[in-house]
N, C-alpha and C positions, 0 to 999 in steps of 0.2 A: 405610287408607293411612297410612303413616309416613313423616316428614322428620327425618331426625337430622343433627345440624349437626358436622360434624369441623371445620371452620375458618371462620376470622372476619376473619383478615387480607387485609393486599394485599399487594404488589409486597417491599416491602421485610420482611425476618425479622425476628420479634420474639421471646422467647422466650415471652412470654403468649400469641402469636395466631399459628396455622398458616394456611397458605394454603388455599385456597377446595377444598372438598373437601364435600359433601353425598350423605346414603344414603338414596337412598325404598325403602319398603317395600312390596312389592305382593302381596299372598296368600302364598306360598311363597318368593317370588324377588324377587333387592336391583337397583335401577339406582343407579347413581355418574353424580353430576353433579360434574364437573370432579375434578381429580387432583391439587392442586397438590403441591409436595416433600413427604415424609414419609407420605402417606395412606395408605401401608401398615399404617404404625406407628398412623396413630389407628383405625385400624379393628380392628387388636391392643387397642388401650389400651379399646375397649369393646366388643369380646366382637363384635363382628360377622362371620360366617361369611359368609368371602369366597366359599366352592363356590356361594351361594345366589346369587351374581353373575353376571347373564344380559346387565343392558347398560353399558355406559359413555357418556353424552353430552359432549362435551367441548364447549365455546362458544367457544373463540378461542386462539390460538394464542400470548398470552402468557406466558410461563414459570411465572406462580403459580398458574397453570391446566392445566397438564398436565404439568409438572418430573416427578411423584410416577408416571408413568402406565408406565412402560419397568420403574422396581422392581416392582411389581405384577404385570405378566405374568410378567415373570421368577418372584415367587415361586407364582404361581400354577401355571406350567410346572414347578417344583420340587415342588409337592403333587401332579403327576402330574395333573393335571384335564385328561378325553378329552373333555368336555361344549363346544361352539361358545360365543363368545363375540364380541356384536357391538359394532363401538364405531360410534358416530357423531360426525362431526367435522370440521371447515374443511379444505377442500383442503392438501394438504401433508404432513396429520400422516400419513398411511399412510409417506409416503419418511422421514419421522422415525423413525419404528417401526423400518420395513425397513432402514436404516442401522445400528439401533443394535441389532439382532439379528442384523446381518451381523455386524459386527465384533465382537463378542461371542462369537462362534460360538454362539448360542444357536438351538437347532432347538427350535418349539413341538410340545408334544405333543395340541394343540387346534386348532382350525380358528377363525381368526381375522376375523371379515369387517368389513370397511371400508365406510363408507358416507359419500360426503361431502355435506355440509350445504349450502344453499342460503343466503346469508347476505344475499338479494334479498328472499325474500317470506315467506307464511302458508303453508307446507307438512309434509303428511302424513309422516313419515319411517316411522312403523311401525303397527299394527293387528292386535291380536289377539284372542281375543275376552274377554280381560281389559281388555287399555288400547290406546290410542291417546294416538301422540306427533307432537307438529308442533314449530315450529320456525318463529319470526318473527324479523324484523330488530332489529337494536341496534345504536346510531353510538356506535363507538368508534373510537381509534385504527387498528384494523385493523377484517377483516371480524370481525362477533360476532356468536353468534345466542342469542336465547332459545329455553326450551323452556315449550312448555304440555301437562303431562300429565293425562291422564284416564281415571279405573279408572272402568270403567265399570260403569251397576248389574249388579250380580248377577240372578242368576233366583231364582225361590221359592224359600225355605226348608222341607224336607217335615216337619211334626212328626210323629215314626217311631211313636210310643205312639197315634196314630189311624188305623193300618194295621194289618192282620193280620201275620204271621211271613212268610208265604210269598205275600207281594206282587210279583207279578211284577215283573221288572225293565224291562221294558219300559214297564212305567207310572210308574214316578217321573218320566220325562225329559217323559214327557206332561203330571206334575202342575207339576213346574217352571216346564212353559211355559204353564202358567195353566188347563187343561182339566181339565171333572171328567170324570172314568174311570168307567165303567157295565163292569162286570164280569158279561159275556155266561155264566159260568158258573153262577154263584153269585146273578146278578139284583142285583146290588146296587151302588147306585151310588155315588160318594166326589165329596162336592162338593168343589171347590180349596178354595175362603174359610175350609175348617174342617177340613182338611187339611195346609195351608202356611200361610205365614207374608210378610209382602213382605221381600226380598234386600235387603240393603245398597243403598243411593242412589248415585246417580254422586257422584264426589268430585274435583276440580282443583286440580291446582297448577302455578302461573305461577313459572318461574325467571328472573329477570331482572339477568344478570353486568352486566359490566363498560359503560356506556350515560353518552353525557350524558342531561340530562333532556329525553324526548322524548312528550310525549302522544301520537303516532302510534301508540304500540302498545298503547293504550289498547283500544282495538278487538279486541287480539286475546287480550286476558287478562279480558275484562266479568267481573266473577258470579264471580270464581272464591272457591274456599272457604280457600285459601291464593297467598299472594305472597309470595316471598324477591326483596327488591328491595336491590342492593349502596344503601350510603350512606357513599362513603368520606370526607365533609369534610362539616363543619358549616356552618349558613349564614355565617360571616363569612367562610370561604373560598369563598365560590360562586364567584369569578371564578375562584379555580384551578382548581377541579371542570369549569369549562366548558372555560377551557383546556388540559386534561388529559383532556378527553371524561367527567369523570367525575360523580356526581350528590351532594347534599347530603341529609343526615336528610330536612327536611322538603320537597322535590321526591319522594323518594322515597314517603314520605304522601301528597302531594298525585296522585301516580300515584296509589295505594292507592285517595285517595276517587275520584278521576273512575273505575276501573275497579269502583266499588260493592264491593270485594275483601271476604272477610269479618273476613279476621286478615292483616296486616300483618308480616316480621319482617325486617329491617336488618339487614347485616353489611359485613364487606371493610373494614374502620376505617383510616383511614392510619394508619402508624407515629406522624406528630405527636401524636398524642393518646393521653394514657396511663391515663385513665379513659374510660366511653363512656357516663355518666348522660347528661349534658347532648346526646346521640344523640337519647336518648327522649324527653328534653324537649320537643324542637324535633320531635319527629315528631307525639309524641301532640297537641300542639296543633292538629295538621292531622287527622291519623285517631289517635283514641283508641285505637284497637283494633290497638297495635303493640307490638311485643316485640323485644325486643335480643336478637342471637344470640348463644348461650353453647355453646363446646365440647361435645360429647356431649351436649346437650341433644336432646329426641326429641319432636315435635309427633305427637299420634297426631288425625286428623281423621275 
């Protein structure tokens, strides 16, 4: 599982920091968490193949979170891609879409489906038998939701060099799922434990946009082996953070430790500040095991 970071900023344009824009990686195929302006262009700027893009989660219907999301279809309808493409997102954004492909005269050459977000509870949005994705509350401004995704473990690994050539194929999916094969022809049995190997571990990651600071969702991120928690103002502004619905370096740590989280990483910087050391300062004191978001940076977990 991969998190690469396309943007670090907020609301306001910077030329050092793009809007909130993140690409996880999941076996073959990318999800995009939020869209802010330009997210076309950083997904150009490092090599990321956009065909591999099966979903998009949006969290809230502020501009530095989905601006980027109408250029992107557009140019994804221009590479001719016949492949579905599903977005999930706060009520509203489908007639944002549908407006601004009317007027366009833009006809997709994809199937596009819409799915709106529950921005009340801890709900299941997708399930496949790679991941599962839900979707918990955040007090923002508007309605906003987090996401908690999880690739779930893999099955066996088969090591091929302790197989014959002409292994039938019906017995791999057998050894996968843990069973030793006794080959009624041949008499000869293949134990799993020295056959395979154990699959990849479950792996989670907790996204947590735009929020004042709230332990309630505490509960719905425990254990996870990554947290991207916004931290747009340092503790001397905490009063504006709350008055702005928004969270400070070190509340967003302090989520970190009470969610037992393994890695920590802060982003979404206001514009006021034009260094972001004194970020980590103030984090790491809380949860040492935090990291400052950096452009094109790529957590692989």
């Amino acid at each position: 599982m991969e998190f690469r970071i396309l943007g670090t900023g907020s609301a306001t344009p910077q030329l050092q920091r793009n809007p909130s824009a993140f690409v996880v990686t999941i076996d073959n195929f990318l999800v995009l968490i939020d869209c802010g302006e330009g997210t076309q262009y950083r997904l150009l700027e490092h090599k990321v193949k956009i065909s591999r893009l099966r979903y998009i989660l949006i969290s809230h219907l502020h501009g530095d979170h989905y601006f980027g999301l109408i250029g992107l279809l557009s140019t994804l309808n221009m590479q001719k891609r016949t492949e579905p493409l599903v977005i999930f997102g706060p009520k509203g954004l489908d007639e944002i879409i549908a407006l601004q492909l009317k007027y366009s005269g833009t006809i997709l050459n994809f199937k596009l489906d819409f799915s709106v977000t529950d921005p009340t509870g801890f709900n299941p949005i997708l399930e496949t038998e790679t991941i599962e994705i839900k979707t918990f509350p955040l007090k923002h401004r508007i309605d906003c939701t987090g996401f908690l995704l999880t690739k779930k473990k893999s099955k066996r690994k088969i090591l091929a060099e302790k197989l014959p050539e002409n292994f039938p194929a019906i017995f791999y999916k057998m050894l996968q799922d843990g069973h030793d094969i006794t080959d009624e022809l041949s008499r000869v049995t293949y134990i799993n434990a020295e056959c395979t190997t154990d699959g990849c571990s479950e792996k989670r990651l907790a996204y947590c946009s735009d929020t004042i600071y709230d332990e309630s969702i505490v509960d719905y991120i425990k254990d996870v082996d990554l947290l991207y928690h916004e931290a747009t103002f340092l503790t001397e502004q905490a009063e504006r953070a709350k008055v702005t619905f928004h969270t400070t370096a070190a509340q967003a740590a302090s989520i970190a430790q009470k969610a037992n989280a393994k890695q920590l990483i802060i982003g979404h910087f206001s514009s006021r500040y034009k260094t972001t050391e004194d970020f980590l300062v103030q984090a790491q004191e809380i949860f040492p095991n935090t990291t400052l978001s950096k452009e094109g940076e790529n957590f692989i977990f």
